[in-house]
C-alpha positions, 0 to 999 in steps of 0.5 A: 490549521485546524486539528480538531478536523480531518485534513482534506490532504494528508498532513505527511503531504502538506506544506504545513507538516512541521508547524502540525509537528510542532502542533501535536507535540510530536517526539524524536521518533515520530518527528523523523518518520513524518519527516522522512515520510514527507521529504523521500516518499517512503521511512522505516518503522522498526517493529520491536521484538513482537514484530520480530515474533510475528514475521516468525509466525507469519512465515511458518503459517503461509509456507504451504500456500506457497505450492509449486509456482505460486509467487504471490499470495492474496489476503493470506490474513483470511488464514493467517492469524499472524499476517492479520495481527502484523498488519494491525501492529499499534506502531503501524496504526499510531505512526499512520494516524500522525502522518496522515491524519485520519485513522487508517484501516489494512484492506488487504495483504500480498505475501512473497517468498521470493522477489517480485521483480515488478516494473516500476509503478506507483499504487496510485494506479491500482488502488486510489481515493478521494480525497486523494492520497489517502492511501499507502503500502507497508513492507515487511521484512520477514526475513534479512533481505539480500542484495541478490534475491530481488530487493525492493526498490523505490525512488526517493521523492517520486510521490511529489510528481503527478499521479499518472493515471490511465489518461495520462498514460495513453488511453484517451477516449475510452475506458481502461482495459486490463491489457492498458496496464503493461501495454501503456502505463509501465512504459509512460511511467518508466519514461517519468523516473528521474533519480535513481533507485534506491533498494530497500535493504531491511532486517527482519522487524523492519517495515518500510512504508511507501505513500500511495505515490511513490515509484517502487517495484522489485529489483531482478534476482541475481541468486537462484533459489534466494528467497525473500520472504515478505508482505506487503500491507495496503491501508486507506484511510476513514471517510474516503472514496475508494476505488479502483483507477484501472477501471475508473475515469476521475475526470468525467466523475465515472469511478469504480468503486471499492468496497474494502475489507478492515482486516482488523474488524474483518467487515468492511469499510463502506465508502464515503463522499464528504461524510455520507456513503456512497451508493454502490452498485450490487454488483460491487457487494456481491464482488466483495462477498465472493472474494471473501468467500473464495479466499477464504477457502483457496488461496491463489 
């Protein structure tokens, strides 16, 4: 076990993670988030009275982006001063290092009002790296969270299975297409859920966090006009390979890579294969600087 490099499987996904606890001289608390982070996929970080403040801050400063119809709103941190500052909390920072073992960085945010109600799915298929697994979601509670306004809900240990990918789905012998994703994966990946689910019934200041693995998406709302207002927070982590799986094929070296924004810094995160950076297209620049651009000004 050597900690003086970055682990090429995150730690909170290894065989050895109790002899790295032991090893770094983890505490009660740190010891219990890693434990349950490794053994179930996901674990609860509460965040304090200045979480607390801040899911207050949050919630005033994105009610007006929520007009009419609007369900989800992207990287409301570009005008949120609050979304950026919960997602860069010190608690989320230090428990992500721990567990992972390389320094992680938010890339982007999803604010709700009410429940989602997502099919099942894993991140993997949305948002992945290489090495692999360095990834994962932080759920916040902006609000006490009610059984009958949609919950959030995951499956405990479903990150230990294989990550379905787009090939694994059903779309062999050509590259992915937007419709794939409805059309095959959320049926294929339904079809693997053994265990039940479980909902994630947070108070306000709570956080739950989900490695890039493991089954969630939201439960049905049951109570008309119930809200559950929350924000979702996406992190990878240093010197990786970003990219977008929906439009990538892994197994023939073809990615479609990312360029990540650091919410903390506000640049972005160049992507890195074994230490050097990757080159990316211009088109891949010129993306990014366009959706900086854009939702800066108007929030959809």
């Amino acid at each position: 076990m050597r900690l003086d490099q970055q682990p090429s499987t995150p730690w909170v996904e290894s065989d050895q993670v109790e002899a790295y606890l032991d090893a770094v001289g983890a505490d009660a608390a740190q010891r219990r988030f890693v434990t349950d982070l490794h053994r179930d996929g996901v674990a609860v970080i509460d965040l304090g009275p200045e979480g607390r403040a801040l899911c207050d801050e949050v919630t005033a400063q994105t009610a007006r982006f929520f007009t009419l119809g609007v369900r989800r709103v992207q990287d409301a941190w570009r005008r949120s001063p609050a979304a950026r500052a919960l997602s860069n909390l010190p608690v989320i920072d230090n428990m992500l290092t721990l567990a992972y073992g390389r320094r992680p960085f938010a890339f982007q945010t999803l604010n709700f009002v009410i429940g989602s109600e997502q099919s099942a799915h894993a991140d993997a298929v949305h948002f992945h790296c290489e090495p692999q697994r360095f990834m994962c979601g932080v759920w916040f509670a902006l609000e006490d969270v009610a059984a009958d306004a949609g919950p959030l809900f995951y499956h405990l240990g479903s990150h230990k299975r294989p990550v379905l990918g787009m090939r694994e789905a059903g779309v062999v012998g050509r590259a992915p297409e937007d419709q794939d994703y409805e059309t095959f994966y959320v049926p294929a990946f339904a079809r693997t859920l053994a265990v039940p689910r479980t909902l994630a019934m947070l108070k306000k200041g709570q956080a739950l966090v989900w490695t890039a693995n493991v089954a969630h998406g939201g439960s049905r709302i049951v109570r008309q006009g119930a809200t559950r207002r929350s924000m979702v927070t996406h992190y990878y982590f240093e010197n990786c390979l970003y990219y977008t799986p929906m439009r990538s094929e892994p197994e023939r070296g073809r990615y479609d890579l990312r360029l990540p924004a650091n919410l903390k810094t506000g640049l972005w995160v160049w992507p890195r294969r074994e230490g050097r950076r990757a080159p990316l297209p211009l088109r891949t620049v010129k993306s990014a600087l366009m959706q900086a651009v854009r939702r800066s000004v108007h929030i959809t």
